[in-house]
DRENKOL-956216 format. One record per residue (C-alpha): residue in one letter; x, y, z. Coordinates in steps of 0.1 Angstrom, whole numbers, padded with zeros to 4 digits, always signed. Layout:
% residues N
AXYZ/...
END
This chain:
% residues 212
X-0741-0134+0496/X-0760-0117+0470/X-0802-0118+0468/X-0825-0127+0452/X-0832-0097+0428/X-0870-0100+0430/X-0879-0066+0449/X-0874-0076+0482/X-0840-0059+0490/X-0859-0022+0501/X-0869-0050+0531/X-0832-0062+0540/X-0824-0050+0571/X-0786-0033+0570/X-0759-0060+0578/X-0742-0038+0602/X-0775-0038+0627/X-0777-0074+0620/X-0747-0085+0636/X-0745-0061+0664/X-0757-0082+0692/X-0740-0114+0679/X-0742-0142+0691/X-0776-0131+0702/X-0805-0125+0676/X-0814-0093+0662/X-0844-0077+0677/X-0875-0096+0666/X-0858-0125+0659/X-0836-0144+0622/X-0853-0135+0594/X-0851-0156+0560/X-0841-0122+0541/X-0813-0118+0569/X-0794-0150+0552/X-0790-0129+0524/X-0770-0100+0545/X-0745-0122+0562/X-0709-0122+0554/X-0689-0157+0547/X-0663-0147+0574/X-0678-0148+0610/X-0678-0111+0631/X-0646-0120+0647/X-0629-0125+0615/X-0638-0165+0614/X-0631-0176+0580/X-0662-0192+0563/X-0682-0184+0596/X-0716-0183+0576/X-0707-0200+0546/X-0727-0227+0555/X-0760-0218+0573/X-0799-0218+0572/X-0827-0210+0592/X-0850-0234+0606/X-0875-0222+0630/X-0857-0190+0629/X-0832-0204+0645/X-0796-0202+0622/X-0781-0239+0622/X-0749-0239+0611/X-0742-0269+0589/X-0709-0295+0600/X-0684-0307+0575/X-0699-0333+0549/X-0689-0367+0547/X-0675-0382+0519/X-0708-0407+0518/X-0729-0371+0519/X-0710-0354+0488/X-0709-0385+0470/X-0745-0394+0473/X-0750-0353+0463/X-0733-0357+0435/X-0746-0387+0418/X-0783-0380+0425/X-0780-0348+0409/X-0761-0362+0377/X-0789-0393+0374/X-0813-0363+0377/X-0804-0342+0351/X-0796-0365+0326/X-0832-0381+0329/X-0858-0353+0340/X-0878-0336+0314/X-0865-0298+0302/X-0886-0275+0322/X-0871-0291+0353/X-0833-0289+0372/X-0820-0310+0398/X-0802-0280+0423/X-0777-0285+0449/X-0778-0270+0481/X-0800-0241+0477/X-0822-0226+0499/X-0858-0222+0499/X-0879-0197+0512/X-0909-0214+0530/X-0917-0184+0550/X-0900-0153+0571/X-0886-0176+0600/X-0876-0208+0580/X-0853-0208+0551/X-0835-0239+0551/X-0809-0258+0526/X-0825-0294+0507/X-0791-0313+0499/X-0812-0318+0466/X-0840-0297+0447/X-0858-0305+0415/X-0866-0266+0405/X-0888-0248+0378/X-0857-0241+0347/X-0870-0204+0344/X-0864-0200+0376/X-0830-0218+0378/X-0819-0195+0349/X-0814-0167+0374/X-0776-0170+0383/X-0785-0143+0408/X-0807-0165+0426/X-0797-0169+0466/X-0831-0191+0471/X-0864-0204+0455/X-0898-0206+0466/X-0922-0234+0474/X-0940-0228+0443/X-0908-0230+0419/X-0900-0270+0437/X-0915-0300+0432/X-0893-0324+0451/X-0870-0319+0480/X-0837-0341+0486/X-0823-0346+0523/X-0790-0369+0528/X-0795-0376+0564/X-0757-0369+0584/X-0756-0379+0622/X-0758-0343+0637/X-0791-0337+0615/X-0812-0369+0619/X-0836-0351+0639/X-0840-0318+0613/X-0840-0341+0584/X-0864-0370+0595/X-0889-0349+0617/X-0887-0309+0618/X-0878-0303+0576/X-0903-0326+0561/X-0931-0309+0580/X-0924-0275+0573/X-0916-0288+0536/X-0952-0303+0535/X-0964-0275+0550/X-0954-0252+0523/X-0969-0279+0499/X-0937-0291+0480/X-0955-0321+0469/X-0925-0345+0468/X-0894-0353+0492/X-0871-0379+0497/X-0852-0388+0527/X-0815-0407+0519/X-0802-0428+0547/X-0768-0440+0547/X-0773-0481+0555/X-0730-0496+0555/X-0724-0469+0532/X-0751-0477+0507/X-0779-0451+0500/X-0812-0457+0512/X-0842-0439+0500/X-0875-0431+0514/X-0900-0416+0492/X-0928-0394+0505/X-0959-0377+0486/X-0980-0349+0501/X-1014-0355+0508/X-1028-0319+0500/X-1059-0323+0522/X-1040-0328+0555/X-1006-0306+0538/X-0987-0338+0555/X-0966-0367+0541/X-0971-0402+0532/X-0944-0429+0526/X-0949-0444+0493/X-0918-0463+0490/X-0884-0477+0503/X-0855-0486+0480/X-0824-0501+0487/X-0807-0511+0457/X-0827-0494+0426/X-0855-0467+0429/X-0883-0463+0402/X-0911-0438+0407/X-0936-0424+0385/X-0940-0390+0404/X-0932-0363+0402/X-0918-0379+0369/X-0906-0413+0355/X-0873-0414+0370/X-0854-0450+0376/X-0818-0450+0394/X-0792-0473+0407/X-0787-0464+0439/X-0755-0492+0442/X-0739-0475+0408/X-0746-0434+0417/X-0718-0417+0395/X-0690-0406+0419/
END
């Protein structure tokens, strides 16, 4: 992995010291900077060991094979996305963000700041640079992605997420908006078949006809 070149590497603690201990944590604990030290191949030589991981409660959850329903769902959010938000704004997929030094975890879906986008050096964002949050809810993270993400999301004050849940194979979305005052989530909508919102942007989608 590389990181995210904005002064912070003089703080990455040296890969080596990192995995010393594993399976057990470093001393003090996962750190969001130490995602950006790990190796792909696990410390026994496990191909694509981290490939795949973030940090939730600083806790490193390492993320199962994807369903087709999950890549497809991915995919054609993302396309619908960029073909209808406004310039200053890119729909990202499975990118980390930094919400603070024990939780770094991956949105299937972010709608990012473009300047910061531009960065192909970029590992993660920040809070600041997002203004929605997409998670496709899989069976072995329905409790991450309906309880424990939004609330450190809201917390962090992305002001927009969307839960997707797969109902026979057809997308289901559940729309949320922060309430700033209480830094916690409201449901503003449910769509089954088409979604129209007007936040954080005019934005109308299909869900039965998502590009594949």
């Amino acid at each position: 992995m590389t990181t995210n070149g904005d002064g912070d590497d003089a703080t990455l603690r040296d890969m080596t010291s990192v995995l010393a201990d594993w399976p057990y944590p470093p001393p003090g604990g996962w750190t969001a900077d130490d995602l950006d030290l790990l190796p792909s191949d696990g410390p026994n030589g496990e191909l694509d060991f981290f490939k795949h991981v973030e940090l939730v409660d600083g806790a490193l959850i390492f993320m199962s094979p994807q369903k087709r329903f999950h890549e497809r769902v991915l995919y054609g959010l993302r396309t619908i996305l960029n073909a209808q938000l406004p310039e200053k704004v890119v729909a990202v997929g499975q990118m980390d963000v930094k919400l603070g030094q024990r939780q770094r975890p991956c949105p299937d879906v972010s709608l990012v700041d473009s300047s910061a986008a531009e960065d192909d050096g970029r590992t993660y964002y920040l809070p600041e640079e997002i203004c929605l949050v997409v998670e496709v809810v899989s069976p072995e993270s329905e409790y991450r992605d309906r309880e424990v993400k939004p609330q450190r999301y809201a917390a962090a004050g992305i002001p927009h997420f969307w839960r997707v849940e797969n109902n026979d194979n057809r997308p289901v979305v559940y729309v949320y908006e922060l309430d700033p005052a209480t830094r916690t989530y409201a449901v503003t909508g449910i769509y089954h078949s088409r979604l129209a919102v007007e936040v954080p942007f005019p934005i109308e989608i299909d869900l039965d006809g998502l590009p594949r």
